[in-house]
N, C-alpha and C positions, 0 to 999 in steps of 0.2 A: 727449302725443307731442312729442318735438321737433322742432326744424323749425321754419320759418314756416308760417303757418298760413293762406289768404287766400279769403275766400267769393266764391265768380263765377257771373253769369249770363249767358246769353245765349241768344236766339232758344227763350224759355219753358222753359231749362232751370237750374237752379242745380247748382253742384256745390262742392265743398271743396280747393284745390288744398293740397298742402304740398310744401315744398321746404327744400333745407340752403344754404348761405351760397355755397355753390361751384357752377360750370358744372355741370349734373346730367347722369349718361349719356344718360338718353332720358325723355321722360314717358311714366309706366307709365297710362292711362288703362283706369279702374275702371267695370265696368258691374253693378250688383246684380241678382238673381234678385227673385221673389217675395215676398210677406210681409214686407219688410224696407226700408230706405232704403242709400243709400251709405255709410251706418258700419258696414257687412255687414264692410269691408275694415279697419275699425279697433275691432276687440273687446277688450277687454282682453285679456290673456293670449293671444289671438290674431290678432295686428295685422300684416297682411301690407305694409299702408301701410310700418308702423315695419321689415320687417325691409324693403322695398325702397328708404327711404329710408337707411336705415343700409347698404345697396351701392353706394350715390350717385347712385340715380336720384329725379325728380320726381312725384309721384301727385297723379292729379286723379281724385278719385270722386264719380262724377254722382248724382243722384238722378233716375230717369227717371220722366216724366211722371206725376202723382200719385202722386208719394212725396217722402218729405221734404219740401223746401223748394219743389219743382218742383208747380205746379200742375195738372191732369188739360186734357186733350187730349181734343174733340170728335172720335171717328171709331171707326169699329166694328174697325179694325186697331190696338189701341193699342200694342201691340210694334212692328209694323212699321212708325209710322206714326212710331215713338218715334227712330227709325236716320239720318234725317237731319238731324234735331236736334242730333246730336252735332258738326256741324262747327264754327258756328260756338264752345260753348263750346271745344274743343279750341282752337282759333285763337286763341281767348283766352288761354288759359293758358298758349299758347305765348309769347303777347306779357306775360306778366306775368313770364315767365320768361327775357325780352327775350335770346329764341333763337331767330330765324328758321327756324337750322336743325337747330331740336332735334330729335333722330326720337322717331316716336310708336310705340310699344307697346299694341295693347289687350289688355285680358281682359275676359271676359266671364263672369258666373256663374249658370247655369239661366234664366231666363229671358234674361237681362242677356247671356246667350250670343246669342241669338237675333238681339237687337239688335246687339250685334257684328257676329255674322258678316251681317247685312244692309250694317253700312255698310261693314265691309271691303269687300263686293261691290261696293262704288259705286267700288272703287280710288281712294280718295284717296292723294294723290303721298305724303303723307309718313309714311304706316302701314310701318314693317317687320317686323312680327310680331301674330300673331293667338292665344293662349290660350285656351280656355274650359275650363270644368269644369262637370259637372253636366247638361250638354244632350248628347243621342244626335241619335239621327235616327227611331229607330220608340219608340214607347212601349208600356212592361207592360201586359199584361191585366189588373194588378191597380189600374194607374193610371186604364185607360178603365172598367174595371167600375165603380172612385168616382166618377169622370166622371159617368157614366150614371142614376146614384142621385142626381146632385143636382138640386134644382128651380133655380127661376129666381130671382135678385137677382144684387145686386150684390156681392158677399161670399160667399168658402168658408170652408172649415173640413178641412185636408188633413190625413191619418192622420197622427200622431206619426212612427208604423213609415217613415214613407215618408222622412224625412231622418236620422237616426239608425241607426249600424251597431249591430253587436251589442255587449254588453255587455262593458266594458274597452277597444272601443276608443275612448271618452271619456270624462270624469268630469264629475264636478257643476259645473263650471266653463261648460262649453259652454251648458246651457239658460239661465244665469244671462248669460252673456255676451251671449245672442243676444237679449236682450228690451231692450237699449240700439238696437237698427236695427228692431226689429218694427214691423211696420204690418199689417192687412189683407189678406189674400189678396183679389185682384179676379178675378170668376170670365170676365170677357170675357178675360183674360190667359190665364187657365186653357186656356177653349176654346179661341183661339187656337194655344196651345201645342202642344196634346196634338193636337187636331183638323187643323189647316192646316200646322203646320211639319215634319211627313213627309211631306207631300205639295211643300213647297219647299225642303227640305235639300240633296237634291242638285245643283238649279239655281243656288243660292244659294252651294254648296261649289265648286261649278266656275268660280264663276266670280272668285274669290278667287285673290290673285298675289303673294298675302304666303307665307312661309311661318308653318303652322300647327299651333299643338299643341292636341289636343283630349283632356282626361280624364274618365274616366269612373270613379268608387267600385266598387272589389270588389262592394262590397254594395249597388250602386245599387238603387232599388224603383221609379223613377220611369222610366228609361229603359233600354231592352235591351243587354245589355254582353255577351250571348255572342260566340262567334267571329266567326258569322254575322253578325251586325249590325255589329261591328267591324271587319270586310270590306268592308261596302256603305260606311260611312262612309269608310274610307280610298280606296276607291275612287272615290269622291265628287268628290274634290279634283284637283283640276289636277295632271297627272305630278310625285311629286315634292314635292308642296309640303304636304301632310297628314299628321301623325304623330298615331295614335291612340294612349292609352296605358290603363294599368288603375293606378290608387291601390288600394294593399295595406291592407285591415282596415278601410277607413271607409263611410261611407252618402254621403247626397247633399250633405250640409252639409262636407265633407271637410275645410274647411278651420278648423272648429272641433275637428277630432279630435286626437290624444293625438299623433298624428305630421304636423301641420298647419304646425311647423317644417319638417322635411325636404320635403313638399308646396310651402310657400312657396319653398323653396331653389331645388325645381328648377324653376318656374315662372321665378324670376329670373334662372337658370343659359340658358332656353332665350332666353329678351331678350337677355341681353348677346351671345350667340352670334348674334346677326342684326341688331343694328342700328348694325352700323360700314356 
């Protein structure tokens, strides 16, 4: 990628900041889902880092607590446990990027949502926009039925079906691309998820003062994307400040799909519209 390139840690988290030679609009601050590290955001052929560093902003992608570079966190909440964590690296990179008053940008993806939208709810002053893809608010009966069938450790193993759309709207590039970020699925993360974060999505959505865009895959398998459920989430959020939306033709991994360009676009499209 180009860019500078610069590793940071701070308050037991690591992450990879990059940045271009010039004042950057905003730092796009990157949160991963499951199964994966913070190079979720810089895939080959699908590098959301490269297309928002090449709109002239800064990207800091974390590794959250046992993943990547970041070491695992004693607590039976490891998502939510994982949200205030993010300050002080952000603060960091703010100062590497010796801009006081850079504004911040997060996204978050499926799990990496979760953590998101936890610390946007802490209203830190200098958040002006909130992203995620991949996280709903109610989960599929086909997501808790796997749920249900599994025993106990520390390690899953989640359906193929569940992050992949249907056939053509990716190619062989995407499974190849995604085994450079793989790690583990952690099944406390799983519970978590599926288990406790419908029960705190709408407390968590309301109390959020950024505005926020939330997407969900056509083809999602893991979280409910009919009307109904797209209703309660928009209604979730503070008058005003929640846009749900639907990504055409992909599954849950969306932004390895075949139209993960135009997905990146308007992700970046909806930042620069809110952080003058």
């Amino acid at each position: 990628m180009k860019g500078n390139s610069q590793e940071l840690e701070a308050a037991g988290l690591n992450g990879r900041l990059i940045r271009g030679d010039g004042r950057p609009k905003s730092l796009v601050v990157c949160v991963h889902g499951g199964g994966c590290n913070g190079r979720y955001f810089d895939l080959q052929s699908f590098s959301f880092a490269e297309a928002a560093l090449g709109a002239g902003h800064a990207v800091l992608m974390i590794d959250r607590p046992g993943h990547g570079m970041s070491p695992p966190i004693e607590t039976e909440t490891p998502v939510y446990s994982a949200s205030p964590l993010l300050t002080k690296l952000i603060e960091r990179a703010v100062t590497a990027c010796d801009d006081g008053d850079l504004p911040i940008a997060l996204f978050g993806h499926s799990i990496g949502g979760v953590v998101a939208m936890h610390w946007a709810a802490q209203l830190p002053p200098m958040l002006k926009c909130l992203v995620t893809s991949g996280i709903g608010s109610r989960p599929t009966e086909a997501a808790l039925a796997w749920l249900s069938d599994q025993d106990g450790g520390g390690e899953v193993v989640l359906p193929h079906s569940f992050f992949f759309g249907p056939d053509g709207s990716f190619d062989w590039r995407a499974p190849i691309a995604l085994r450079k970020s793989g790690e583990p699925w952690r099944k406390d993360e799983v519970d978590e998820v599926l288990l406790h974060w419908p029960h705190q999505f709408r407390s968590v959505a309301s109390r959020i003062n950024c505005p926020v865009l939330a997407i969900l895959s056509e083809n999602e398998r893991i979280w409910e994307n009919n009307e109904g459920a797209l209703k309660a989430m928009r209604g979730s959020f503070a008058s005003g400040r929640g846009g749900v939306e639907i990504a055409a033709g992909g599954g849950h991994l969306y932004e390895v799909h075949r139209n993960w360009s135009a997905h990146a676009g308007r992700i970046i499209a909806f930042i620069e519209g809110h952080i003058e």
